[in-house]
C-alpha positions in Angstrom: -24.5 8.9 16.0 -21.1 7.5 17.0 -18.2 6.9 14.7 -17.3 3.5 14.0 -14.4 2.0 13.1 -14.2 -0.6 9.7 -10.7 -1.9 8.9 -10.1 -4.1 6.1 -7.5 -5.3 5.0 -5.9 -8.3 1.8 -3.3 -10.7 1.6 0.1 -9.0 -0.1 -0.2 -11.8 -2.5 -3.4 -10.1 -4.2 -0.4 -6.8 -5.1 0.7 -6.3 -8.4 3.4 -4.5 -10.4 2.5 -2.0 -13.0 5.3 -3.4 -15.5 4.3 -6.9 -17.3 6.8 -9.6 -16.9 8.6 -7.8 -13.5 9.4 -10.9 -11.7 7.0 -11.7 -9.0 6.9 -14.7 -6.3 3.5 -15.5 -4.5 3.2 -17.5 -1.5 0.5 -17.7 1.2 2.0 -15.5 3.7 2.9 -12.5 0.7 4.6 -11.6 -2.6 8.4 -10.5 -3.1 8.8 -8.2 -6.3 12.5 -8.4 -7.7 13.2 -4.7 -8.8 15.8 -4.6 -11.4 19.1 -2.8 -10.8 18.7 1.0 -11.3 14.9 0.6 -11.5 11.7 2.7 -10.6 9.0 0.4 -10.3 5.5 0.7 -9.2 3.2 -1.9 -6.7 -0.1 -1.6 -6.6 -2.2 -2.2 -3.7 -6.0 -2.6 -4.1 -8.0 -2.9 -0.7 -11.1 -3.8 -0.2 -13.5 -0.3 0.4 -16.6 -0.6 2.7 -17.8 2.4 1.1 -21.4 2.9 2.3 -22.4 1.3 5.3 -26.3 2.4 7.1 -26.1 5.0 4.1 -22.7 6.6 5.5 -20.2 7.2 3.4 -16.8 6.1 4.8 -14.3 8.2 5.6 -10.5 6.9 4.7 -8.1 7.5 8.1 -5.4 5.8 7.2 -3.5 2.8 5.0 -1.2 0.8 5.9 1.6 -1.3 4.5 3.1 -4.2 5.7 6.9 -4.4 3.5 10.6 -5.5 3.7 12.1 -4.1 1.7 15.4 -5.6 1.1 18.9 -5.0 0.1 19.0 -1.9 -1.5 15.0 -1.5 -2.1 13.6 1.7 -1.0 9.7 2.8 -1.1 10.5 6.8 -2.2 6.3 7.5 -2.5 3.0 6.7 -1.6 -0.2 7.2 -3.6 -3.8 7.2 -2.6 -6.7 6.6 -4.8 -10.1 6.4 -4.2 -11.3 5.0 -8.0 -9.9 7.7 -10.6 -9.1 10.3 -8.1 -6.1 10.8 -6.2 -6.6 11.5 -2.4 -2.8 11.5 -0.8 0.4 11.6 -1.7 3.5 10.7 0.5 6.9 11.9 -1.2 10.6 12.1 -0.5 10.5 9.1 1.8 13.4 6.2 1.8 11.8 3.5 3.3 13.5 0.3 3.9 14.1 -2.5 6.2 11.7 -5.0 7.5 8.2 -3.7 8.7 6.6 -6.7 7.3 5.2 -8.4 10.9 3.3 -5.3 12.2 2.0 -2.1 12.3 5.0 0.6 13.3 5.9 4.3 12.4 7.2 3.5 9.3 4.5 1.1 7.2 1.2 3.7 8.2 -0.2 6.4 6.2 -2.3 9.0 7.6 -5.2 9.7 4.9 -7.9 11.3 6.8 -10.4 11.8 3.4 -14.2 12.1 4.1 -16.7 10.8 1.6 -15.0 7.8 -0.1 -16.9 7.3 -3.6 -15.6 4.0 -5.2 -12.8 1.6 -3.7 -9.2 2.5 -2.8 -5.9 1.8 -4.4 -2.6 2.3 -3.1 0.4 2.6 -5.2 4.1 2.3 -4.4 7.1 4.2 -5.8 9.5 1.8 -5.2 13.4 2.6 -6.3 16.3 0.3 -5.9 19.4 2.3 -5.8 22.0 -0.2 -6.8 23.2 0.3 -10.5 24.5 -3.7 -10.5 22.1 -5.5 -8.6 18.6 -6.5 -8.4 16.7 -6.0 -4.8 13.6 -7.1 -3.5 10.4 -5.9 -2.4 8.1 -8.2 -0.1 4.8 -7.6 0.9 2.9 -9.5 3.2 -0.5 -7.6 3.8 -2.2 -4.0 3.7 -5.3 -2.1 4.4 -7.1 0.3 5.6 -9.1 2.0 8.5 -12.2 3.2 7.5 -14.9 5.2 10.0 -18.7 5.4 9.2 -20.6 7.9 11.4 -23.5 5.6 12.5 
């Protein structure tokens, strides 16, 4: 059998904030979140999960974001959840800046979880560290790499 490679991934538009009425702008190419001043706020991410293929269960390497996040936005953590169950955690990060056009160093997540069960979510911490002003968060896709050992 040789591993092979599923990678699947959603348009940032289909994200969506765990606080009702957070302001939220979709277009066709992504979604910006506004995060109020002094605000923790959390994005959710939910990608689509091959999760049996040839009766293999997939294995989760990695997730990965595509963001800007602007002014004085910063992604501080990183959840992963495959249905209930939480598989990785990323913590004291400060990401920010645009990584919104492709894959770099800063918008990939290295999972590496065997034996995915239900579907995967990711969540984002997201902090903007201005008392005064709002900042945004744009997303414009994400996903995952997935391996099934057929």
């Amino acid at each position: 059998m040789a591993e092979k490679l599923y990678a699947s991934w959603a348009s940032g538009y289909t994200a969506f904030p765990e606080t009702a009425g957070l302001r939220t702008f979709r277009q066709g190419f992504g979604v910006t979140f506004t995060i109020p001043a002094g605000r923790i706020e959390f994005i959710h991410l939910p990608i689509p999960t091959p999760v049996i293929v040839g009766n293999d269960r997939a294995t989760l390497d990695k997730v990965l974001v595509l963001f800007h996040a602007r002014q004085t936005s910063e992604i501080v953590e990183v959840h992963v959840f495959d249905g209930p169950r939480r598989i990785s955690r990323f913590s004291e990060m400060r990401l920010s800046g645009d990584h919104s056009q492709g894959v770099d160093t800063r918008n990939v997540f290295t999972v590496r979880q065997p034996d995915i069960a239900f579907g995967i979510g990711v969540t984002l911490r997201v902090n903007n560290t201005s008392a005064s002003s709002d900042s945004e968060l744009f997303i414009s896709s994400f996903g995952g790499d997935f391996f099934h050992n057929l």
